[in-house]
C-alpha positions as CSV (number, residue, x, y, z in Angstrom):
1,X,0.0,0.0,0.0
2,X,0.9,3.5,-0.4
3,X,0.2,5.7,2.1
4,X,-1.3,9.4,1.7
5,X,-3.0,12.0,3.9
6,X,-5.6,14.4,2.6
7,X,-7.5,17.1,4.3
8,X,-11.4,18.7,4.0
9,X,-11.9,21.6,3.2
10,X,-8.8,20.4,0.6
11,X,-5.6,23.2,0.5
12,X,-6.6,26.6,-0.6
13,X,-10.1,27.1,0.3
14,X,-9.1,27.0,4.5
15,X,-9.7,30.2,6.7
16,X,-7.3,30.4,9.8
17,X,-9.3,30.7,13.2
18,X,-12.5,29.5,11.2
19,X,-12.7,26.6,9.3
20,X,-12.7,23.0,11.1
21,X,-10.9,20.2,9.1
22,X,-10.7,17.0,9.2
23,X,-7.7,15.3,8.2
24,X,-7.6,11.3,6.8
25,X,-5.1,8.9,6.0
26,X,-5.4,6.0,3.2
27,X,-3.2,2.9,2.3
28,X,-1.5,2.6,5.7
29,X,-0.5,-0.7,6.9
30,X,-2.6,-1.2,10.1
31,X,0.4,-4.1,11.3
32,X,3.7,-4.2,11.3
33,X,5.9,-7.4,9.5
34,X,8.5,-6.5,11.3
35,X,7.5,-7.3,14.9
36,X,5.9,-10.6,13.9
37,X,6.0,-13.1,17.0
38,X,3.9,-16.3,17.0
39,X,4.1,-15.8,21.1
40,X,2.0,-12.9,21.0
41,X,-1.7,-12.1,19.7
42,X,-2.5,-10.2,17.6
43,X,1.4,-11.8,15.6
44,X,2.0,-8.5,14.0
45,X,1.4,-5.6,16.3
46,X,-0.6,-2.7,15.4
47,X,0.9,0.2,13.4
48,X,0.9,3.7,15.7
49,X,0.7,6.8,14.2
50,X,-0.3,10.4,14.7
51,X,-1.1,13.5,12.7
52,X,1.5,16.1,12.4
53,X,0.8,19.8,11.3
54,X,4.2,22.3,11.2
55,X,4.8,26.1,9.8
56,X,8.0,28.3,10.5
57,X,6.9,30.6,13.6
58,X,4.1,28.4,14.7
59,X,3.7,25.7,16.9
60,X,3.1,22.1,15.7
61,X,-0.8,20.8,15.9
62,X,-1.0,16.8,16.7
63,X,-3.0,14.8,16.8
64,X,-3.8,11.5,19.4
65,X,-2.2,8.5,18.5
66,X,-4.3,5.9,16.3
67,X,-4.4,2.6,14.5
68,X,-5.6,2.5,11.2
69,X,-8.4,0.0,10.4
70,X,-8.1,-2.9,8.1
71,X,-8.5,-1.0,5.2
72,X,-5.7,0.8,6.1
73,X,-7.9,4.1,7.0
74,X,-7.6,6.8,9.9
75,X,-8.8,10.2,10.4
76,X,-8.6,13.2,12.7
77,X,-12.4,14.1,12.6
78,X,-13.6,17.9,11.9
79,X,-11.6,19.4,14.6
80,X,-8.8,20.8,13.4
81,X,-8.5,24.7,13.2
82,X,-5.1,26.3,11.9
83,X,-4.1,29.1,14.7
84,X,-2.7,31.3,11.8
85,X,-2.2,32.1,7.3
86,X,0.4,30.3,5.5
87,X,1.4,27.4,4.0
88,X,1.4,24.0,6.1
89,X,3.3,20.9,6.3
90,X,0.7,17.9,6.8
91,X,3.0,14.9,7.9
92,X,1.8,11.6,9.1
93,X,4.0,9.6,11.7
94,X,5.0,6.8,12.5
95,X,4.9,6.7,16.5
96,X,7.1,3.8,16.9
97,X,10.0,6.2,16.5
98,X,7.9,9.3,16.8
99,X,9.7,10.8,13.2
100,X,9.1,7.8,10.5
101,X,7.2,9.7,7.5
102,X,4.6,7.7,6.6
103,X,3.3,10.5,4.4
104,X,2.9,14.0,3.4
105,X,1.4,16.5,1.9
106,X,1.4,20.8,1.8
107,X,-1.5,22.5,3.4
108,X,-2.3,26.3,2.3
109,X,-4.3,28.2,4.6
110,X,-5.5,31.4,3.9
């Protein structure tokens, strides 16, 4: 799979201080291969991730830590609201290590 994050309202038609997103990933694995153990259930543990929002001069917005479901789906519902005008950074993370990319994309807030 190949992961990718999108947000609603999509990148260009946000207002800072008034518009509430929701943010979403797709085509993330929800368990690791790497941790595989036949001694523990579930054998592959969950993937961990989190929502990451960053701009020069502002502080990061993030999001709680989730698992994606089985289709390899996760969200951030409707209650994100950007603190200031700019362009964005939209990362999602791997929490594992806590800076593991999974995916990213640029946000333009207006």
């Amino acid at each position: 799979m190949t992961a990718a994050v999108a947000i609603t309202p999509t990148s260009g038609n946000i207002t800072h201080l008034l518009d509430a997103c929701e943010i979403v990933c797709t085509g993330v694995n929800s368990n690791t291969s790497t941790g595989y153990s036949t001694s523990i259930y579930p054998t592959s543990p969950a993937v961990v991730a989190f929502f990451k929002l960053s701009a020069s001069g502002e502080d990061d917005l993030v999001s709680p830590l989730f698992s994606t479901n089985a289709a390899g789906t996760g969200a951030w519902p409707g209650s994100v609201i950007f603190p200031a005008a700019g362009t964005w950074t939209l990362d999602l993370i791997d929490a594992a290590d806590g800076t593991t990319q999974l995916a990213t994309a640029s946000v333009t807030v207006a």
